[in-house]
C-alpha positions, 0 to 999 in steps of 0.5 A: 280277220280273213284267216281268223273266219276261215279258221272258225268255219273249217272247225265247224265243218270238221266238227259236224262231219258226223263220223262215229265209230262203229261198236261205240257205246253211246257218248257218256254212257258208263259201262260195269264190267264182269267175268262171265266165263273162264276157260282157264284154271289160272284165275289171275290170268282171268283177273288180270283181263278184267283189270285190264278192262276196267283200267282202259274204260276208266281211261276213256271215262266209260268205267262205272262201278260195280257189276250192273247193267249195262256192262262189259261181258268177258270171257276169258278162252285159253292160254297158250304157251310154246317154247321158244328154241330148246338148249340143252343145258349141263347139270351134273347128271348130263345134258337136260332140255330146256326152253330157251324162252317160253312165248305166252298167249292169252286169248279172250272175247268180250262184248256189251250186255244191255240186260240180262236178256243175254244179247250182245252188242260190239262182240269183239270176237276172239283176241290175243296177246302174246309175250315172251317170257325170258330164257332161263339165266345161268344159275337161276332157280326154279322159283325164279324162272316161275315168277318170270313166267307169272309176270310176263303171263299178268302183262300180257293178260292186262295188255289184252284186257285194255286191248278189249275194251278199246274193241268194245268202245269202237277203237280199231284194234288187230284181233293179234297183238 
């Protein structure tokens, strides 16, 4: 009966410690989200980011439908892409370089918007993600190797779409991924 007491009281303390994370929207509030800004001429990678979004707010139960107010902003900034080591390659007309592997990076921002007013709330400044695109194998086309791309450019903006709204919700979250 002792520990039985104990153990009920330690849950209620625990319970009413009165923690709340920092950028969180309020308990049960539902949140719309909408592409307000795209910086990129890739608009799936910008669909991406919102689908991203959208699947992390449906996670937490925060998702409502639509694009109404209050919602999620997002901005979609850049995408980055550097090699990743060059070979050189043998065709029958010599050698030709050609990257290795290619790093992608897709980097966005996104925050609260309560009204049309156009005020913010839980910005979560700029944030990134990144991924490598696998090297070329002997004997692929170019379709190929451009489907590769595509796909690790997709993953990765989805990745950074949940990773967004995680930030927005209050979740700690590197601004690097």
């Amino acid at each position: 009966m002792k520990y039985g007491l104990f153990a009920i009281m330690c849950s209620l303390q625990i319970s009413a410690c009165g923690y709340s994370p920092l950028y969180s929207a309020p308990s049960g509030e539902r949140l719309s989200v909408a592409l307000v800004g795209a910086r990129t001429g890739d608009a799936i990678t910008s669909d991406e980011v919102v689908a991203g979004v959208r699947d992390a707010l449906a996670k937490e139960g925060a998702l409502a439908p639509g694009s109404t107010y209050p919602r999620v902003e997002v901005e979609v900034l850049r995408v980055d892409e550097t090699s990743e080591g060059i070979a050189a390659v043998e065709t029958p007309g010599g050698h030709v370089p050609r990257a290795r592997a290619t790093e992608v990076g897709v980097v966005a921002r996104a925050w609260i918007a309560r009204d049309a007013s156009g005020s913010h709330e839980a910005d979560t400044g700029d944030l990134r993600s990144l991924d490598v695109a696998a090297a070329p194998s002997e004997g692929d086309s170019l379709s190929a190797e451009a489907m590769r791309h595509d796909d690790a450019l997709r993953a990765t903006a989805r990745r950074l779409g949940q990773r967004l709204a995680l930030r927005v919700l209050g979740h700690p979250v590197s601004p690097n991924e």
